[in-house]
C-alpha positions in Angstrom: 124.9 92.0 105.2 127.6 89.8 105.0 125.9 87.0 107.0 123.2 87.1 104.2 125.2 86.6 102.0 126.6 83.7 103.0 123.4 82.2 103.6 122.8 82.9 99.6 125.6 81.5 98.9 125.3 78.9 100.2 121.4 77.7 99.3 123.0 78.2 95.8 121.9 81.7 94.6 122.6 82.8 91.3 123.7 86.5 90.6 124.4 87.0 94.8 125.2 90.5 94.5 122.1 91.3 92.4 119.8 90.0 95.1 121.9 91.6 97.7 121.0 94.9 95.7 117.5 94.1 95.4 117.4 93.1 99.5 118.9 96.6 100.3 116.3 98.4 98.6 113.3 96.9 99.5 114.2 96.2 103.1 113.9 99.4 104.7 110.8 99.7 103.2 109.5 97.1 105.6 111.6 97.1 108.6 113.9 99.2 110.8 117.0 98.9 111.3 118.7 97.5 114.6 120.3 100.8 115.2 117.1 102.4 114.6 114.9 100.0 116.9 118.0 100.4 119.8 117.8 103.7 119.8 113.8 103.6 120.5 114.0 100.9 122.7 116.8 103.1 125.0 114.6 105.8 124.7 111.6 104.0 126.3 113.5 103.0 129.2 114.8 106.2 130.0 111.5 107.8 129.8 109.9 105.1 132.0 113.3 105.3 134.5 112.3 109.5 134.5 108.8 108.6 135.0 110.0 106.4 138.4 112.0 109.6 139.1 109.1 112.2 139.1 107.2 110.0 141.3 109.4 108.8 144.0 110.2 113.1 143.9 106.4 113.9 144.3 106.1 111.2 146.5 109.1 112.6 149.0 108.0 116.3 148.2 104.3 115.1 149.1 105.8 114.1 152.5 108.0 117.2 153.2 104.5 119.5 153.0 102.4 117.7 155.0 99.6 120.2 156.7 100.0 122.7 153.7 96.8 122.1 152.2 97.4 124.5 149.1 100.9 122.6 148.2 99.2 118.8 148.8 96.7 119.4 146.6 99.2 120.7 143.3 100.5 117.5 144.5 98.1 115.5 144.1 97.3 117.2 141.1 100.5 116.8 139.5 100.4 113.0 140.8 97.2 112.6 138.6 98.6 114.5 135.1 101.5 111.6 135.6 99.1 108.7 136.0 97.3 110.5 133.1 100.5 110.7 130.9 101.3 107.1 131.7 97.6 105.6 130.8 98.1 108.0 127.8 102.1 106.5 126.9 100.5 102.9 127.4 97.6 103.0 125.2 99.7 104.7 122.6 102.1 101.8 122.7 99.6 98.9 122.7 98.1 101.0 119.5 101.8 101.1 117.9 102.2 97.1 118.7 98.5 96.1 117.4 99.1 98.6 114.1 102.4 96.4 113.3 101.5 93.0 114.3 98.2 93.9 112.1 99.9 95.4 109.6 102.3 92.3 109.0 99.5 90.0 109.3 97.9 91.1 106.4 100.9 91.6 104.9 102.0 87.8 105.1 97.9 86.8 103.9 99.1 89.1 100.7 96.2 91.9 101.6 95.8 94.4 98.6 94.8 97.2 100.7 96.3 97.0 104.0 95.0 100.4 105.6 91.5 99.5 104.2 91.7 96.5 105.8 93.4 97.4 109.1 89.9 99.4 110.1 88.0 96.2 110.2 89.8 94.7 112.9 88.2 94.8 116.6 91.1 96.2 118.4 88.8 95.6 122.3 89.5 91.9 121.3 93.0 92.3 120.7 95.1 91.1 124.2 99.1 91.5 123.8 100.8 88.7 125.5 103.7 88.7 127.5 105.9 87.6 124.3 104.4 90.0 122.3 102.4 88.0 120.1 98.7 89.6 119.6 95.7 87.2 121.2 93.0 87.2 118.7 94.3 88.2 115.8 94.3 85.0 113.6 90.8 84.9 114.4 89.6 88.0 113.3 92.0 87.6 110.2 90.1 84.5 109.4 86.5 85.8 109.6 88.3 89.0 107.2 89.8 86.9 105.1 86.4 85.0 104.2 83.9 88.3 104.8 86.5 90.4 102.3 88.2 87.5 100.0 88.5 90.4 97.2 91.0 92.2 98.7 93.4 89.6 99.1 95.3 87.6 96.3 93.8 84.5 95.7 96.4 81.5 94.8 95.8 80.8 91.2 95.4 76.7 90.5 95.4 74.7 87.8 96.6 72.3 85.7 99.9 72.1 84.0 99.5 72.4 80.5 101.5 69.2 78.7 104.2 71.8 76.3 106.0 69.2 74.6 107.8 72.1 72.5 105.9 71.4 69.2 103.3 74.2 67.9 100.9 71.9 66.4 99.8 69.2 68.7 100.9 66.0 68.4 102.6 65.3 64.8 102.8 61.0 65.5 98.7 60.9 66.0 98.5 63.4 63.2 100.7 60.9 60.4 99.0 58.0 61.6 95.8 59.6 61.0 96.9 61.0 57.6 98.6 57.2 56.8 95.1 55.6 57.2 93.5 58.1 55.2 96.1 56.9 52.5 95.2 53.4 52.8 91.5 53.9 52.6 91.8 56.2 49.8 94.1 53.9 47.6 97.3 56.2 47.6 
């Protein structure tokens, strides 16, 4: 984290290695680590590249037994337990992708209860783009955002009260008020 601390020290932090500490603490809490995310990501692509495998093996085995009707159909069987599997490993991924980019949505519009929240959104209307951003969701955050405005933190507004650092108002208005009493009274 030595990049991040440079970047600290450089915006002018105070106390550096205190918000260092802090950062370590809370980060994993919200994200993974690159290691972590690597190791998934190389995980994927081999089980998509064993995927490819299976197929291009039933494919050539599918071939090889042509005219045995018994063996083409436990083909074909297999064939459709793969497309299956595949539908099933998508539709699980888009769900992981929607639940995060949800997730930190509501986390960025300060949500109080996030998993409340998160079953309110119309995943149908949810389209991941090729960049991975989510289609739709600012939308639907919106009409949330208005239809539940309890559950979110509201930015608190104001005026600045005028502290001059005295406890009793101010003391000039007060002496020329008490000085004119004075006069009037004679004293």
């Amino acid at each position: 984290m030595d990049w991040l601390k440079e970047i600290l020290e450089k915006a002018g932090v105070e106390k550096v290695d205190e918000v260092l500490k802090s950062i370590k603490t809370e980060l994993p809490k919200h994200f993974i680590t690159k290691e972590k995310f690597n190791e998934v990501n190389e995980a994927k692509k081999q089980l998509e590249n064993d995927i490819k495998t299976r197929d291009k093996q039933l494919k050539e085995l599918a071939d090889k037994v042509k005219g045995n009707e018994e063996l083409e159909q436990k083909i074909k069987d297999l064939q459709e337990a793969n497309k299956k599997a595949a539908a099933d490993y998508e539709a699980k991924i888009k769900n992981i992708t929607l639940d995060n980019a949800i997730k930190i949505a509501l986390k960025d519009n300060k949500a109080k209860y996030e998993d409340l929240l998160m079953s309110k959104f119309n995943r149908e209307k949810l389209k991941i783009k090729e960049d991975g951003t989510v289609e739709g969701l600012e939308e639907q955050l919106k009409t949330i955002k208005e239809t539940y405005k309890d559950l979110f933190e509201q930015p608190i507004s104001g005026i600045t009260p005028n502290n001059k650092g005295t406890s009793s108002g101010n003391t000039s208005d007060l002496d020329q008020i008490t000085k004119t009493i004075q006069e009037n009274l004679g004293l």
